[in-house]
ROMI-410281 format. One record per residue (C-alpha): residue number from 1; residue in three letters; x, y, z. Coordinates in steps of 0.001 Angstrom, whole numbers. Example, Ala and Ser with C-alpha at 12.3 -4.5 7.8 and 13.67 -1.06 7.14 Angstrom:
<site seq="1" type="ala" X="12300" Y="-4500" Z="7800"/>
<site seq="2" type="ser" X="13670" Y="-1060" Z="7140"/>
This chain:
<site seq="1" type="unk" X="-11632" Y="-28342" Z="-2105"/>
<site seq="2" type="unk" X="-9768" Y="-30666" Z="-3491"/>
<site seq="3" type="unk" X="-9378" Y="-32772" Z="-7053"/>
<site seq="4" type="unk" X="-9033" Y="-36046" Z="-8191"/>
<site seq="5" type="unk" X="-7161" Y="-36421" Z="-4159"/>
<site seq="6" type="unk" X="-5242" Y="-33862" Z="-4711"/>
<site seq="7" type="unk" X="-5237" Y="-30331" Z="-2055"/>
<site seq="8" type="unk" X="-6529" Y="-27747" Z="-4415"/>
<site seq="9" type="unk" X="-8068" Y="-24378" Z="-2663"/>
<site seq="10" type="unk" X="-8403" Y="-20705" Z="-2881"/>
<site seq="11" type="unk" X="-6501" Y="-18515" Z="-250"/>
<site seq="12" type="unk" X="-7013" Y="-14478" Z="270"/>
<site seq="13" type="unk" X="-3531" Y="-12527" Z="852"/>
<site seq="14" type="unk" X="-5085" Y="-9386" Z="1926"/>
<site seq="15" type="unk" X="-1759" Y="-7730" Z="3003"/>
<site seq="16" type="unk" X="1475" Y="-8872" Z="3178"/>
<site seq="17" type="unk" X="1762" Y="-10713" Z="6430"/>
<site seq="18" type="unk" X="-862" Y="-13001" Z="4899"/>
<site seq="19" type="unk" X="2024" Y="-13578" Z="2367"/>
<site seq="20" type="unk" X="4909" Y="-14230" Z="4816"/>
<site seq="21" type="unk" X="2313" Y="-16600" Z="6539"/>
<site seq="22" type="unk" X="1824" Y="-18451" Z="3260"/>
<site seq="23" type="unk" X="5230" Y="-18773" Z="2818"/>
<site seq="24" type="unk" X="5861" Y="-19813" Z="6311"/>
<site seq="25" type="unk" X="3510" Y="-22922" Z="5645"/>
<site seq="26" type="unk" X="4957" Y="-23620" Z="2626"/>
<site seq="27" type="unk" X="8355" Y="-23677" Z="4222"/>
<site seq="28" type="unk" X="7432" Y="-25806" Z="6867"/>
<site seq="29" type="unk" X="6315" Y="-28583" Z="4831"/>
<site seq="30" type="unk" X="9208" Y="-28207" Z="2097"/>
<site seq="31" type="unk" X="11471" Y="-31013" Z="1063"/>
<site seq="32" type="unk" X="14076" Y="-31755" Z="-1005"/>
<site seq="33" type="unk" X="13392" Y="-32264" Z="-4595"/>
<site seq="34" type="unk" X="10076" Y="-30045" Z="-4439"/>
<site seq="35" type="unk" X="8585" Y="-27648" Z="-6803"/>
<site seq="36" type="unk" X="7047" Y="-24576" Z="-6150"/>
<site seq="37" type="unk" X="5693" Y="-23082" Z="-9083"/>
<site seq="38" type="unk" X="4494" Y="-19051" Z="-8747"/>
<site seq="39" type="unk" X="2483" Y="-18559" Z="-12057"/>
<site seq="40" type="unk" X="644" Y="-15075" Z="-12152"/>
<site seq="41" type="unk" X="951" Y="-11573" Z="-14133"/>
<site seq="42" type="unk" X="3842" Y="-9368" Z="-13277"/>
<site seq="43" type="unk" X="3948" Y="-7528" Z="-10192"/>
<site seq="44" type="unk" X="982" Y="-10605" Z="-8512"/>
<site seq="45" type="unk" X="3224" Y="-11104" Z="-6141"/>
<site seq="46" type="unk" X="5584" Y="-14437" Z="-7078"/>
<site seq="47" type="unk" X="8903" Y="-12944" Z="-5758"/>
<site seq="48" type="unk" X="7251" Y="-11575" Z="-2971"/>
<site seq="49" type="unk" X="5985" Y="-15039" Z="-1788"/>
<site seq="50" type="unk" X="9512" Y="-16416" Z="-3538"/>
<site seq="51" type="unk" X="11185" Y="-14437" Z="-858"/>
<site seq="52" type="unk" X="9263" Y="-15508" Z="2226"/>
<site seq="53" type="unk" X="9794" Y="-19135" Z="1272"/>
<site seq="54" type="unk" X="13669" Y="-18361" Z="1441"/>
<site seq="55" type="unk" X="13338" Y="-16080" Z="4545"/>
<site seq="56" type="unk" X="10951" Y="-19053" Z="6287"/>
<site seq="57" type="unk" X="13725" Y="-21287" Z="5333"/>
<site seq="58" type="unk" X="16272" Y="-19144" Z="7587"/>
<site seq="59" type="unk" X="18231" Y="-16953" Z="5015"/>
<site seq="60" type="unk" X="18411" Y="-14033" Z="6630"/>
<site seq="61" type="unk" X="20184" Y="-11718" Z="4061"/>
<site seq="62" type="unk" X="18708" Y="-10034" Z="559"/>
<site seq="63" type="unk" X="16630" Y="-12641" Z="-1804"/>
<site seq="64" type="unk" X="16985" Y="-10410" Z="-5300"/>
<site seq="65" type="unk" X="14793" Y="-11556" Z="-7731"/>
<site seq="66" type="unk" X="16663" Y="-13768" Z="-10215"/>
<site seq="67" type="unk" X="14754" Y="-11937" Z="-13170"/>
<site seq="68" type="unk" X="18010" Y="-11396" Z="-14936"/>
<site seq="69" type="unk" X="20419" Y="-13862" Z="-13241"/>
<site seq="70" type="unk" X="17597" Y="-16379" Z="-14345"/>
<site seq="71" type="unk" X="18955" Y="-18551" Z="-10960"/>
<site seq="72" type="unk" X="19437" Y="-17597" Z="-7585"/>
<site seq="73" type="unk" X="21228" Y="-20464" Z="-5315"/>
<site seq="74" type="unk" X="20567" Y="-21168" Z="-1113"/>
<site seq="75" type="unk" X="22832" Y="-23494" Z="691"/>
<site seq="76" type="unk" X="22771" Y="-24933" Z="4222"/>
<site seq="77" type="unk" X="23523" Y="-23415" Z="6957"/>
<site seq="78" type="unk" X="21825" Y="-20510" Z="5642"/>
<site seq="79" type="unk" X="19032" Y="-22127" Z="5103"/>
<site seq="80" type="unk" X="17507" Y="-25341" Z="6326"/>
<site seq="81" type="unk" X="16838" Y="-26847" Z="3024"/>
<site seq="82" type="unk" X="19045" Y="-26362" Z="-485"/>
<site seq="83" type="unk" X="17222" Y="-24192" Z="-3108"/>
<site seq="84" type="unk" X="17331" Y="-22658" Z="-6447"/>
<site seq="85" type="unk" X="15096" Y="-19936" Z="-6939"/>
<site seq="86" type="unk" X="14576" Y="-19154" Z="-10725"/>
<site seq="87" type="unk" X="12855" Y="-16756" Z="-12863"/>
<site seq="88" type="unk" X="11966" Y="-18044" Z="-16008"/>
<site seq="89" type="unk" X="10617" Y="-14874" Z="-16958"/>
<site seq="90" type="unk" X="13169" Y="-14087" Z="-19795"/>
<site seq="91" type="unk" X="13373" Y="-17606" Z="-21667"/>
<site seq="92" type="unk" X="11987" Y="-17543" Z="-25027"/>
<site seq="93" type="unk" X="11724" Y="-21354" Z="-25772"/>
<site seq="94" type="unk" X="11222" Y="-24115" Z="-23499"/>
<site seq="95" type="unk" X="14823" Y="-25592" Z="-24723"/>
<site seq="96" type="unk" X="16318" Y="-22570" Z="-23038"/>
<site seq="97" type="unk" X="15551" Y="-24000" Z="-19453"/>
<site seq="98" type="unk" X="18320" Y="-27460" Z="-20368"/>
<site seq="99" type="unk" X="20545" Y="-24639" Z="-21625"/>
<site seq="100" type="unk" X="21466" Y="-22549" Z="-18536"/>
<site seq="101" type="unk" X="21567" Y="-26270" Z="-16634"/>
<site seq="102" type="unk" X="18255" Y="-26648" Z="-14623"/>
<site seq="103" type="unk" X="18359" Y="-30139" Z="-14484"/>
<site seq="104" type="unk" X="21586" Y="-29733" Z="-12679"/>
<site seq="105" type="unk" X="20830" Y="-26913" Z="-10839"/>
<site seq="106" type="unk" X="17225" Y="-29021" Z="-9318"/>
<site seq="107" type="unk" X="19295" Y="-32174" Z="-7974"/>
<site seq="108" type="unk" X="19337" Y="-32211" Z="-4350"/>
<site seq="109" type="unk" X="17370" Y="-28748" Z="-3848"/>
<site seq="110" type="unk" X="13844" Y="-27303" Z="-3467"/>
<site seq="111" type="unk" X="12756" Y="-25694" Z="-6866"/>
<site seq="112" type="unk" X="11123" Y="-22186" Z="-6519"/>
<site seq="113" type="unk" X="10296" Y="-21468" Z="-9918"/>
<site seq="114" type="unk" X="8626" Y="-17860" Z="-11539"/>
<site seq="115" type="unk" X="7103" Y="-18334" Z="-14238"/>
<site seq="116" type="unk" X="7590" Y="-22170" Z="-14766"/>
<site seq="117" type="unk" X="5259" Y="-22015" Z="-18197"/>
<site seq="118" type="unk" X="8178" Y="-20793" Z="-19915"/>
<site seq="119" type="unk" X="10367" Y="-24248" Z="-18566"/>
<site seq="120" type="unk" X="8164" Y="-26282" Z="-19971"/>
<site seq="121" type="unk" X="5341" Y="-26140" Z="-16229"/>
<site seq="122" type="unk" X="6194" Y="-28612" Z="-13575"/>
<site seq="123" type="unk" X="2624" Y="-29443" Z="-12558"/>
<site seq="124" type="unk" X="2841" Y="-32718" Z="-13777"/>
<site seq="125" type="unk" X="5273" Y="-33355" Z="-11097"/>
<site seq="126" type="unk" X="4422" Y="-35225" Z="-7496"/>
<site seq="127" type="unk" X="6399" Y="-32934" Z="-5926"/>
<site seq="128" type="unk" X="5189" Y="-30037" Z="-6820"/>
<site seq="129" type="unk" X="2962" Y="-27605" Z="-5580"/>
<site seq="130" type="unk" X="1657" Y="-25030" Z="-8207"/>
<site seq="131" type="unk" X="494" Y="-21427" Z="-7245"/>
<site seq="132" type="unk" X="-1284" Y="-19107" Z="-9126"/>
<site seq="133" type="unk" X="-1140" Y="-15318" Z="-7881"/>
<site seq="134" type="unk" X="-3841" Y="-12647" Z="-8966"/>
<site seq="135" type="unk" X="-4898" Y="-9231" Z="-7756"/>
<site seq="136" type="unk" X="-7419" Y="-9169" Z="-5202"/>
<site seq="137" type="unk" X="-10360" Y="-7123" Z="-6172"/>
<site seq="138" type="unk" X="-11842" Y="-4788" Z="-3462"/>
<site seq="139" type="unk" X="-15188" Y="-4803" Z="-2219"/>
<site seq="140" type="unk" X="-15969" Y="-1875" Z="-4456"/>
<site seq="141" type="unk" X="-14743" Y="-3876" Z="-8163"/>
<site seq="142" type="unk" X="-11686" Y="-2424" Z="-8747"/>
<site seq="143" type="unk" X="-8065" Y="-3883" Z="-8057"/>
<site seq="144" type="unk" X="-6774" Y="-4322" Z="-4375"/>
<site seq="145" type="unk" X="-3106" Y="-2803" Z="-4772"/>
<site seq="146" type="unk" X="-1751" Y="-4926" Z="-2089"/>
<site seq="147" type="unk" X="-4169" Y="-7678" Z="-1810"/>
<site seq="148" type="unk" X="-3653" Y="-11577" Z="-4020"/>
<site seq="149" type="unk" X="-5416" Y="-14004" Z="-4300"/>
<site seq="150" type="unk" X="-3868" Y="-17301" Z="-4526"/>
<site seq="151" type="unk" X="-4911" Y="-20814" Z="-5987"/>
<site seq="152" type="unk" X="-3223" Y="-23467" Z="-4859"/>
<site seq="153" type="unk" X="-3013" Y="-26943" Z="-6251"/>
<site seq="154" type="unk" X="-397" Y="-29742" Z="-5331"/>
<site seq="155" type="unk" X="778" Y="-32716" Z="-6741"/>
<site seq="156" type="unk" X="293" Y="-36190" Z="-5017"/>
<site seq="157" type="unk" X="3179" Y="-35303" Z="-2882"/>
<site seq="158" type="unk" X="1704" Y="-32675" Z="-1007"/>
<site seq="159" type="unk" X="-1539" Y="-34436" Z="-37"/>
<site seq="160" type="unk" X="-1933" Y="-33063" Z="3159"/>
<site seq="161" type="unk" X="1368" Y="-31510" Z="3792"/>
<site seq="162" type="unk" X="-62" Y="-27828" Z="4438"/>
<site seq="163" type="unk" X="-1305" Y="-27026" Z="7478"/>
<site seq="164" type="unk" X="-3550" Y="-24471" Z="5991"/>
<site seq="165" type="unk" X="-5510" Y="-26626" Z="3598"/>
């Protein structure tokens, strides 16, 4: 489905090699100066996918989450692409995201961002590509405890980008 132009649709992570896969595409089609924004409750699954972004990008160490840290940082060679991975998680005020540097911490890299509602969002933005994680419900009602659901919407920049649109 898609809006206005832009890609907008609903994927199904039942497990977590649907995840990797998703962050595999998302890898592939990365380039400098995007946004990824992971927007969902805790625990929906934004680090996970954070983390096969970086791994997809060839980083073959630990990706910690960068809930207290606030900014993780990926160089070449060990991955293909620069990237900051932050967790905005902990910031009280929108200000707060100028504070620790972002702006400077965003030139020249790909922006994985947790939690971008607390920067201020980064929808707006053509390069971004905006992801919002939930719990998968099972067949029966109740809450899948591994499976997401994930709704993806990108900015003009991504028009056609992902091969699994």
């Amino acid at each position: 489905m898609t809006v206005a132009g832009l890609p907008r649709f609903r994927l199904e992570l039942p497990d977590l090699a649907a995840m990797q896969r998703l962050g595999e595409a998302i890898a592939s089609a990365l380039r400098v100066d995007d946004v990824i924004a992971l927007s969902g409750g805790l625990g929906a699954g934004k680090t996970t996918l954070a983390r096969a972004i970086v791994a997809a990008l060839g980083h073959s160490g630990e990706v910690p989450s960068p809930s207290f840290a606030i900014v993780e940082i990926y160089d070449p060679p060990a991955v293909r692409l620069p990237v900051v991975h932050a967790d905005f998680y902990r910031l009280e005020r929108i200000e707060e995201a100028a504070g620790i540097g972002l702006d400077d911490y965003r030139e020249g890299r790909v922006l994985i961002a947790e939690w971008p509602e607390n920067a201020g969002g980064f929808a707006e933005e053509a390069g971004c590509l905006s992801i919002g994680l939930d719990f998968m419900p099972e067949t029966s009602g109740t809450i899948s405890s591994s499976g997401r659901i994930a709704i993806v919407e990108g900015g003009r920049d991504w028009l056609g980008r992902l091969p699994c649109q």
